[in-house]
Steps between C-alpha positions, in 0.01 A plus 500: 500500500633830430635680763329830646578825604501662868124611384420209429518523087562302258837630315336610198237647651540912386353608858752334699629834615351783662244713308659791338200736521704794329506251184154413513370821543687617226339213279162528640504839650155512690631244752672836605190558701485227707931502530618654870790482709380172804623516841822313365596801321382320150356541242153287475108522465243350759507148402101558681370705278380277204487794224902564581521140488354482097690771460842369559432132336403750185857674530658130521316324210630834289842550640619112529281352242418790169125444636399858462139494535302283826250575675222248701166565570422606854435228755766260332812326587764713482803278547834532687743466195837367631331181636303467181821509289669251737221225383597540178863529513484177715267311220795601261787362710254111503470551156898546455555214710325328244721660199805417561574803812402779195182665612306522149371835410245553171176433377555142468418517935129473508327626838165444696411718716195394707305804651686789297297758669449858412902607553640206250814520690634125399435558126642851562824417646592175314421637149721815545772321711502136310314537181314245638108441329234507773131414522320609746148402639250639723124427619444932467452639195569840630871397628594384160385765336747779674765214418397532140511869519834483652618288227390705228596826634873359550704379140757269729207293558359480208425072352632384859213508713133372392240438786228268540170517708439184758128549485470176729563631829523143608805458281837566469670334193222367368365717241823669494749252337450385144528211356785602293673697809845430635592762807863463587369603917200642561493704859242614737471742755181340684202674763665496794180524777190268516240751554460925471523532825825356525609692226375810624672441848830391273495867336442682825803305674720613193392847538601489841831337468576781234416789731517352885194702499245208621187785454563541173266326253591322175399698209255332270704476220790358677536136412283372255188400369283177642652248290854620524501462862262199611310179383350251722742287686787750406858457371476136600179422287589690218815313472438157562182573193819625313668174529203295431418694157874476431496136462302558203758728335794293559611439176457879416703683727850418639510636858180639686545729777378698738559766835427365852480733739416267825763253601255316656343408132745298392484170614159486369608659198804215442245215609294619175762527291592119567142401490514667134782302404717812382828349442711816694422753741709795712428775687712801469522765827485887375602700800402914492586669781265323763308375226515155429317302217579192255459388163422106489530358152450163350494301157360199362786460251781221556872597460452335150210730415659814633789444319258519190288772574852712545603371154185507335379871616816702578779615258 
């Protein structure tokens, strides 16, 4: 596994330093208003206040990756970027692991990405950094509509990202996949609560961490719509439907994956995964400050058949 900076970041990941908010502000310069001097004697913005928050993923999308125009609708996801491009950077070491140590880069890299949301930041990152191709699916039609918009309003994106409604909200892959689909990974960033409420209670705690300010209440449009957030039975449920659907796909896509968030899910998580019969399964550990999450990947391909999905697919 590739080794990790003392934030926590993968070595290719273009946030592993310290924000330069003179830079940013010079590429996007409205996050001006929300820059000020912290008690530190730094530069930042209140990493509470959810407007300053869109603001600053805008400035990184156009300084890091030539994504000029984003915007979400309000009341979606908006994304912390760094940990986002860590997924992917750590999907592209597996897949290098599987070419010979070279990490491939080009449209030859096909991508799922399950629950794209509004912000598109997998398709976003990977095309611009990798060249990668990416499809990404979604059970709202609004959210993939601002991810079209983004697309077309932005000429480094343009024939690497197509979308696809889920209009089954029952289903994951099904529906999504095609018969004549192969998806070198596919990757997921799953609802993490079981109920509103829970999410509700999740975005007021985060609020509070932010500030240390335990009377101040979580702005609406702080993390996210229903389905970006919670489904019944949570992270848990969605994920061990993700590995039952994925036994249906698994001659069409090389290495699912997706984020954990709770420790505690993944013995349950690697019991499915053997009662599925995938062939190979890890878990890597992401590490962000305090934060600490996992991707856990598997495959239903043999050494033999990996070995000719890399020769067959990648040049």
């Amino acid at each position: 596994m590739s080794q990790q900076n003392d934030k926590g970041l993968h070595p290719r990941n273009l946030h592993k330093d310290r924000y330069d908010f003179e830079a940013l502000s010079t590429t996007t310069p409205e996050l001006k208003n929300y820059v000020a001097t912290n008690p530190h004697g730094d530069l930042s913005i209140d990493f509470s206040d959810p407007q300053a928050v869109i603001t600053l993923n805008k400035a990184l999308l156009a300084h890091f990756y030539k994504v000029k125009v984003w915007s979400i609708p309000k009341g979606h996801l908006c994304p912390p970027i760094p940990g986002r491009a860590d997924y992917l950077h750590h999907m592209a070491d597996l897949l290098g692991r599987c070419h010979g140590g070279v990490v491939p880069y080009g449209k030859e890299i096909n991508v799922l990405d399950i629950g794209v949301g509004a912000n598109g930041i997998y398709p976003l990152i990977g095309r611009s950094f990798y060249s990668w191709r990416f499809v990404g699916s979604d059970i709202d039609a609004k959210a993939l509509a601002n991810v079209a918009q983004i697309v077309n309003d932005n000429e480094i994106l343009d024939g690497g990202i197509t979308l696809r409604h889920q209009e089954d909200s029952e289903r994951i892959f099904d529906g999504i996949i095609a018969k004549n689909d192969r998806f070198d990974f596919t990757l997921c960033n799953p609802p993490f609560h079981r109920s509103a409420e829970e999410a509700a209670a999740g975005s007021q705690r985060k609020v509070r961490n932010l500030t240390k300010d335990k009377s101040k209440k979580a702005k609406l449009n702080f993390g996210g719509q229903a389905n970006e957030l919670w489904c019944p039975g949570g992270e848990a449920a969605f994920i061990r439907k993700m590995i039952e659907e994925s036994k249906l796909h698994a001659k069409k896509v090389f290495w699912f994956s997706t984020l954990v968030s709770k420790k505690e899910n993944l013995p349950n998580i690697y019991k499915a995964l053997v009662a599925a019969k995938s062939v190979e399964y890890h878990t890597i550990e992401m590490k962000h400050g305090q934060k600490v999450t996992r991707i856990v990947f598997w495959t239903y391909l043999s050494k033999v058949k990996q070995k000719a999905w890399v020769k067959a697919r990648w040049s």
